[in-house]
N, C-alpha and C positions, 0 to 999 in steps of 0.2 A: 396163967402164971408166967410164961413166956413173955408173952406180951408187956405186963408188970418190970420184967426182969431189964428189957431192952430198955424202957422208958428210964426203970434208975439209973442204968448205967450212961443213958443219956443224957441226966441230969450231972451224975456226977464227973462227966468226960467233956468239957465244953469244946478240946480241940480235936482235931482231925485224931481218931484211933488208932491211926496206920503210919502216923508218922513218931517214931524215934525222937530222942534227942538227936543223935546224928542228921537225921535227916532234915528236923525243923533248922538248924546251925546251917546247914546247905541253901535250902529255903530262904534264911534272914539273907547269906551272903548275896544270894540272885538279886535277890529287893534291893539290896545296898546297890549292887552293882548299876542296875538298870535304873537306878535313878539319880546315879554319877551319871549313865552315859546318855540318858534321855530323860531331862529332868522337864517334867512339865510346872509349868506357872499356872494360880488361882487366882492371879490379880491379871486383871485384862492392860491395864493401863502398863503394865512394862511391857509385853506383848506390842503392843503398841509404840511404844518409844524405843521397843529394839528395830522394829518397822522401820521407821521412820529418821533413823541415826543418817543414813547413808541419804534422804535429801535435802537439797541445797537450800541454807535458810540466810538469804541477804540482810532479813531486815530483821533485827530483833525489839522488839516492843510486846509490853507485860499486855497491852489491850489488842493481840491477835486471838481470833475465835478460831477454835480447833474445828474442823468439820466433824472428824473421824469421833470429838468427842461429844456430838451433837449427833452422830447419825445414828440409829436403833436397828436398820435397815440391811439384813445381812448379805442381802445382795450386792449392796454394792461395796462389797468387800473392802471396808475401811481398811482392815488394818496391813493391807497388801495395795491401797488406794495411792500409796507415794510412790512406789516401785514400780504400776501402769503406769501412770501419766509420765514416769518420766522416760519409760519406754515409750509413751505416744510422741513425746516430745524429739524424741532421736527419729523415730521411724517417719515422723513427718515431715521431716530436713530431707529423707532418702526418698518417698511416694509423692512428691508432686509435680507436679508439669511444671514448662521450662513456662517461666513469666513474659516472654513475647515472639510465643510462637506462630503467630497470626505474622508477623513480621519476617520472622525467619524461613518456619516450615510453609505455613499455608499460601497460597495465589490466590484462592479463586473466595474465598471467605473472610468476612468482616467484623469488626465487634460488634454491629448489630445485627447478623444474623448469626452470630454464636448466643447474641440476649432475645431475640423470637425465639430461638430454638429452646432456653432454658423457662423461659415464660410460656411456654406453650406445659413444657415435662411437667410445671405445678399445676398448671390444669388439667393435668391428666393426672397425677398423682393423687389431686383433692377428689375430687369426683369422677370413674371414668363410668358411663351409662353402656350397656349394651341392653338391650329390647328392655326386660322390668327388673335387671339386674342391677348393682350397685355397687363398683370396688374402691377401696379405699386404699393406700398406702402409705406406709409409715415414713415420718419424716426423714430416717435415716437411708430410705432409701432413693430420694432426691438427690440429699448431699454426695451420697455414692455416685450415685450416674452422673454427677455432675464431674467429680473426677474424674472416671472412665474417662469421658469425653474429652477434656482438659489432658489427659495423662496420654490420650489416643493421638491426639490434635497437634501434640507435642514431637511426635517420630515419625507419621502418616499425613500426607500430603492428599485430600479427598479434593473433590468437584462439589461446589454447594447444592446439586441435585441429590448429595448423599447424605445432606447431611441431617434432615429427618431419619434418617435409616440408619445413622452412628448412636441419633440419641432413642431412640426407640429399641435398639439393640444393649445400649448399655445399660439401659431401662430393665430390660431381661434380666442381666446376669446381677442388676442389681437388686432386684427383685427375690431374687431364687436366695442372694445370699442372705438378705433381711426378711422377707416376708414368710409367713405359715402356708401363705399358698398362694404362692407368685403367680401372676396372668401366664396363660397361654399362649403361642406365636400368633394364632389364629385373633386373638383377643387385638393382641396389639397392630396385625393390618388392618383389624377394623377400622381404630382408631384413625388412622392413619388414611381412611376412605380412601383403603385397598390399594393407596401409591405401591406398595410394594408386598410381595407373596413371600412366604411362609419362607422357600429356601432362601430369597435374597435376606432375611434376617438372619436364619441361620449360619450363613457363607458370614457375613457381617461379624455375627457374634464370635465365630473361629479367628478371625481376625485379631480379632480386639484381644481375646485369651492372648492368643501366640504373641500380638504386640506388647503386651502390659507380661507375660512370660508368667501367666496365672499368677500373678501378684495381686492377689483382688482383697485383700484388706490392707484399708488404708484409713489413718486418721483423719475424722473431717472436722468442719468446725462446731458441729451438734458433738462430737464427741465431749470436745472441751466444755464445749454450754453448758453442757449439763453438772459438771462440774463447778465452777466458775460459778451458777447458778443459786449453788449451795451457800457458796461462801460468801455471794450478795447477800442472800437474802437472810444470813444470820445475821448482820448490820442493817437490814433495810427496814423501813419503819410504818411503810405503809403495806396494801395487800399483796402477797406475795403472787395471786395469781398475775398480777400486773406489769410487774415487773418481767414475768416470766415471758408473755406472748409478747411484749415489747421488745426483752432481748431478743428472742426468737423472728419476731420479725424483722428486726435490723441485720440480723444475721442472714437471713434468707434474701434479703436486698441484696446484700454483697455478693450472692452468686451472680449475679445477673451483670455486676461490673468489672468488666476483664481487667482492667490496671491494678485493682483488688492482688490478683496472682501474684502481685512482689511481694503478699506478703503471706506469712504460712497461716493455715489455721489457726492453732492456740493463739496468736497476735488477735485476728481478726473477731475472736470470739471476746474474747476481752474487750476489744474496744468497743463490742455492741454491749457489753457490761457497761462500760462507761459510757457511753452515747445515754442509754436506757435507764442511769442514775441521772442523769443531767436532765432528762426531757423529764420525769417524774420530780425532779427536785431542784429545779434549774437555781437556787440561792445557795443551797449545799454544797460541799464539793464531792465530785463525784468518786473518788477514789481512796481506799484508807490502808488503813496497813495489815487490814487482813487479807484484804483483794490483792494487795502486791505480793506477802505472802505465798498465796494458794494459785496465783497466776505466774507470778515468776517475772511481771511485768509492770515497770514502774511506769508513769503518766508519762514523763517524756518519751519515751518510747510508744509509745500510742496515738502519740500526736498525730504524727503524719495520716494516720486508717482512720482516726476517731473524725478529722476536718471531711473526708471521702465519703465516709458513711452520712457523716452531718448535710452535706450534701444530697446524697440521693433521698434521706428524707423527708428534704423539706423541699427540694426541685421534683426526683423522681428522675425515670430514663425516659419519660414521653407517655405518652394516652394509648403507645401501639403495644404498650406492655402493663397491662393493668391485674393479672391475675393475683401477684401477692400482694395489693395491695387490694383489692375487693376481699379475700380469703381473712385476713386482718382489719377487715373494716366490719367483719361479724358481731353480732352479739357473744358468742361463744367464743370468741377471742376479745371481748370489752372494748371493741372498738378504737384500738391502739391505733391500726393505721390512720383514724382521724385527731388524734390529740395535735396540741398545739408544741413546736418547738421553736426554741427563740431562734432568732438570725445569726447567733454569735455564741461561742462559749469565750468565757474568761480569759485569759492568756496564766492566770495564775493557777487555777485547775492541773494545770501540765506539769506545775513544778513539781521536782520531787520533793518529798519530805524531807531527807538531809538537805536539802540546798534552801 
């Protein structure tokens, strides 16, 4: 009977038993209040457009494709995606080496033993073998060490007998910052057929922190790629794996060319956008208004990296540096480094759209 008794009065009491009038009136006001002072939104799309108020929009035209409203992908955190990049964009004006310090700081080193030294890091990055073992590292952390380097090269005045030992050490810290489970010192004298022991990298690596004043992240040009990437390939018509290892390959060219340094990454990475629309589509033009857009970079402005890059594509730096382009002439990259690119782009490709 008990039992019977709890069950009506449960049916007839559908609110909390324990609360009053007085107290429910308490109750509503809390409600009221906290959702004057922390009102959440149901609709993603303001969320979004309050995001996104505070970046700089140059160009306005009704046919720009939204990334953020194409991407499903909560990782890359769309709706906070304008707020990073233009933080990458500030922080890469302050993290990069001086553009001719081979000139200024360095005596004893050249620009083509800073492009051996960086053609050698991608074959060691692509495959490094020790007895039946097999490591692999992630592209970001290329781009990384290739800073270090550049960022080191820039305050420190080395002997070109050290200079396997700067990149092999930046290699380290770049390693530890990007990979699940960075080489060990022991790993990387191997490579190195034992030129140098275990503390000379260590002593190195102390260096390089205390130079760079553990400032170890920095924007590179893979940051932007990947980006950039996005908002190609919502306008691009053919396969997007294509597109992809093509830009990435012109990107990875451009570490290897020191005059490249006058210009910052995000530049750079754009302009292998556009390099990489032009060789897949060479009658189209390669730029449109969602790339200016999401890049922040109109054609003119590009000119000068885009002619650079055109270059080392279709000349190259020489046969004594062939790693990124064998790595890119793979099947599993569709054999990009051998496509065909014309001799010339356009002079009218460069214009802006207002003009």
């Amino acid at each position: 009977m008990e039992d019977d008794m709890l069950t009506c009065n449960s049916v007839e009491s559908p609110g909390p038993p324990f609360l009053d009038n007085a107290a429910s009136s308490v109750a509503t006001s809390l409600r009221r209040c906290a959702n004057d002072k922390l009102p959440v939104s149901d609709n993603r799309d303001t969320t979004v457009s309050r995001w996104r108020k505070h970046c700089p929009t140059p160009i306005e035209n009704d046919n720009i494709f939204e990334i953020e409203t194409h991407c499903k992908d909560p990782e890359l955190c769309s709706t906070l995606a304008c707020d990073i990049y233009k933080h990458l964009r500030e922080a890469e004006a302050k993290k990069r080496p001086s553009p001719d310090f081979l000139e200024t700081t360095q005596k004893d080193i050249d620009t083509s033993m800073r492009a051996v030294l960086i053609d050698w890091l991608v074959e060691v990055s692509i495959s490094r073998k020790k007895v039946t073992e097999e490591y692999r590292l992630v592209p970001e952390t290329l781009y990384l060490t290739v800073s270090y380097i550049d960022r080191y090269l820039s305050s420190k005045e080395i002997n070109r007998d050290k200079l396997q030992l700067l990149g092999i050490a930046c290699l380290l810290i770049a390693a530890k910052y990007e990979e699940i489970c960075p080489p060990q010192v022991e790993e990387l004298c191997y490579i190195t057929d034992n030129t140098y022991i275990k503390d000379e990298v260590l002593r190195m690596e102390a260096s390089i922190l205390g130079c760079l004043m553990f400032e170890m992240t920095a924007p590179t040009e893979k940051c932007f790629l990947r980006r950039f990437l996005h908002a190609a390939q919502l306008c691009h018509e053919g396969p997007a794996l294509h597109l992809e290892f093509l830009a990435s390959y012109i990107t990875e060219l451009s570490l290897l060319e020191y005059s490249l340094l006058c210009h910052v990454p995000s530049l750079i990475a754009a302009s292998s956008i556009f390099l990489a629309n032009f060789i897949l589509k060479p009658t189209k033009n390669p730029w449109n208004t969602t790339l200016s857009y999401h890049t922040q970079y109109k054609p003119s402005t590009l000119r000068d990296c885009v002619k650079v890059l055109h270059r080392l594509f279709r000349v190259g730096l020489g046969s004594n540096l062939p790693a990124i382009r064998e790595k890119y002439s793979q099947h599993k990259y569709k054999f990009v480094a051998k496509k065909y690119c014309r001799p010339s782009i356009p002079a009218d490709f460069f214009q802006d759209a207002s003009s």
